[in-house]
N, C-alpha and C positions, 0 to 999 in steps of 0.2 A: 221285416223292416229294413228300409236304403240303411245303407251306410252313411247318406252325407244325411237322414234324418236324426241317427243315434248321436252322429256329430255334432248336430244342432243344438240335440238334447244335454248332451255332454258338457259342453259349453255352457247351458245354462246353470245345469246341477251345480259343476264347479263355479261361477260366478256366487248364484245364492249359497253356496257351502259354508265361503270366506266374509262374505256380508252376515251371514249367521254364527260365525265367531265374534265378529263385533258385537251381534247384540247379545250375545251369550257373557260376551268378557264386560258389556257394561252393566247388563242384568244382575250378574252374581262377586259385581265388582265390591260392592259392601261389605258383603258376607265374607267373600276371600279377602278383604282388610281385617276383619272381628276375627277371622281363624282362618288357619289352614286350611282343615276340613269342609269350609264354604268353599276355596279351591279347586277341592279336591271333587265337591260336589257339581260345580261348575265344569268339569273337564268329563266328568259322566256322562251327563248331560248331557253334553255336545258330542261325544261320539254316541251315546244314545240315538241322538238326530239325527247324524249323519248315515250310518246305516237304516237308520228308518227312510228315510230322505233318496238314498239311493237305490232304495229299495222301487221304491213307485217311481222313482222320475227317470230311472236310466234300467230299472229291470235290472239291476246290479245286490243281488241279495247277497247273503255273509251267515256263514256257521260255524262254532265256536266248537271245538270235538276238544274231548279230553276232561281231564279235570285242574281248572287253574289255581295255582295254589295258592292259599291266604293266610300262610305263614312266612318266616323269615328266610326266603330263599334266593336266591340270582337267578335270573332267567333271560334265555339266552336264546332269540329269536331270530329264524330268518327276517331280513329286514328287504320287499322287495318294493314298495309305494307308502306313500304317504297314509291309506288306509289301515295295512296295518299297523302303524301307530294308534290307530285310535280302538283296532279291536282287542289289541293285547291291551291298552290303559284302560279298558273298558269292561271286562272282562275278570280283572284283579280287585281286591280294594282297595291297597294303599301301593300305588307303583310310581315307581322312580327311575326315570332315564339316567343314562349318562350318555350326555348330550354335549357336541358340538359348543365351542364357548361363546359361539359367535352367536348362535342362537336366542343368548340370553340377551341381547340387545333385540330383537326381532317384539314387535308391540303385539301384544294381549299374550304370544306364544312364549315368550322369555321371562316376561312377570310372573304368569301363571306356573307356567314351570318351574320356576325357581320355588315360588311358594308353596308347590306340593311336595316340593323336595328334588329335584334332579339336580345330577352334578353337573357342571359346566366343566368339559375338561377340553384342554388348548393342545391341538394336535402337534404341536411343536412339544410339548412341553409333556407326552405323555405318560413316562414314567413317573415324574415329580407328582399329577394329577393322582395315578393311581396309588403311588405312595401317603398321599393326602388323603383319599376317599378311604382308605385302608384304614387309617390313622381317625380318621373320623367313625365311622361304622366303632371301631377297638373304644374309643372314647366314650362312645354312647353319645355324642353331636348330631350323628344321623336320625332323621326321622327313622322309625320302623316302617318297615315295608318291602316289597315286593322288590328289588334292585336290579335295574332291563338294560342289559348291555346287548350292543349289536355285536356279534365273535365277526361278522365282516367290516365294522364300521361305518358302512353308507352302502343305500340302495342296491342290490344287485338284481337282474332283470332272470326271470326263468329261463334255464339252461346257460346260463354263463359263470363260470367257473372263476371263483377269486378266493384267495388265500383267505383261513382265519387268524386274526389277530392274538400276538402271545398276550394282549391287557388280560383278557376274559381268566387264561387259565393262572395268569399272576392274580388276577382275585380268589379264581378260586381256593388256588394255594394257602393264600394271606384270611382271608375272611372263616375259611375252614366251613361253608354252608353249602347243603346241596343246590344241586342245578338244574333248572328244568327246560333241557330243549325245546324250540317250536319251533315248527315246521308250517309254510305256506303255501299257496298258490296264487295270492293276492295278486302278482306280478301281470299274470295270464290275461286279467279283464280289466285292470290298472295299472298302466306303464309309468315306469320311471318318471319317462316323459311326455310331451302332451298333451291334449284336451283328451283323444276319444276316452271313452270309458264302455267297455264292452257290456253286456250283458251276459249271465249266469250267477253262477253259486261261489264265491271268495271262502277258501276254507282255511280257519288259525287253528292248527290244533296242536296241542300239548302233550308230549310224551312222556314216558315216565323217565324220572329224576335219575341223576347221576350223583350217587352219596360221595360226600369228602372222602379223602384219605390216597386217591391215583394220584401217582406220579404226572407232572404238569403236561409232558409230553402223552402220556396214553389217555388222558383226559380229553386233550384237545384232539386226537384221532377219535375218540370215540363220538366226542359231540358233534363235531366233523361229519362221518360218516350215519350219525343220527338224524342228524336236522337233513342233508343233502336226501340220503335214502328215502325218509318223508315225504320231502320237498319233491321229490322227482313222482314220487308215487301218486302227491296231490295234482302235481302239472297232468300228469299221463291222465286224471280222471277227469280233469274240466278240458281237456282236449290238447292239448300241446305236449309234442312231439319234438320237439327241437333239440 
């Protein structure tokens, strides 16, 4: 297949993607007023479809390796498009970003968000955030669930190299809960940036857990070199070499 046909295609998947958050957010707009959990099912949903969806229309299929966990843990994923967003929410039962604050003004995605539980944390402000989400989780304020922090903060594209952030390992410190690395290659068939959307196999998988109790710096080398090692291993299988 051309390139400038995948492009065509591209273009339209994403088009119909965000028109089908609309009717997904008006669909299950009731049910996430009556509970949470209607939310919660509404966001299923939707990346349900979306990998269905990408599947036939862009030849852009997604597998899930590992085992995702469904108890009270942090997890801590490479973060490299927008798709994987939706396979790690989708994948969990009850999972909760910490999310940009800006986001939570953004329509269907900041309402919903917020109602399943994720924290809005204000990158200026991000110690006070994390001393907050601390503080809440310690209180029992926090919904229970799956709690997905990005260790980079925002997008990074396969083979580019960006510091992780110290928020990840001051939770893990504070909250005392294991942590479950993930590793991607999402990046390689979904760019940052962009329309095209390549075709192949997007792999999210799950490593095993890093239990409390390391010190905050050998923590973050480990998970560090966790997720990256992964991360490189999944690039090199779907083809990229960079």
């Amino acid at each position: 297949m051309s390139e400038a046909i995948q492009w065509v295609r591209s273009l339209i998947f994403n088009g119909q993607m965000y028109l089908a958050m609309l009717v997904f957010g008006i669909l299950y707009l009731p049910a996430a007023i009556i509970s949470a959990d209607g939310a919660v099912a509404a966001c299923h949903a939707y990346c349900r479809y979306v990998r269905w969806s990408a599947g036939w229309m862009i030849g852009l299929k997604s597998e899930i390796r590992g085992e995702p966990p469904t108890d009270e843990v942090m997890v801590a994923p490479k973060h490299q498009s927008f798709l994987d967003v939706l396979m790690i929410y989708g994948a969990m039962p009850r999972g909760k970003f910490i999310f940009k604050a800006i986001l939570k003004y953004a329509p269907i995605i900041g309402q919903f968000g917020l109602r399943i539980g994720c924290i809005p944390v204000d990158r200026g402000k991000r110690g006070q955030a994390i001393k907050q989400m601390v503080a809440d989780v310690q209180a029992g304020r926090a919904r229970p669930g799956q709690l997905i922090i990005y260790p980079q903060g925002t997008r990074i594209a396969p083979g580019v190299k960006a510091p992780y952030k110290i928020g990840t390992g001051a939770l893990y410190r504070e909250l005392n809960q294991p942590v479950v690395p993930v590793a991607t290659n999402v990046g390689v068939f979904w760019p940052k940036r962009g329309v095209m959307r390549k075709q192949g196999t997007a792999v999210f998988e799950f490593l095993p857990r890093i239990e409390p109790g390391l010190e905050v710096e050998e923590f973050m080398r480990r998970l560090e070199h966790d997720i990256e090692t992964a991360s490189d291993r999944l690039n090199k299988e779907a083809g990229f070499h960079g």
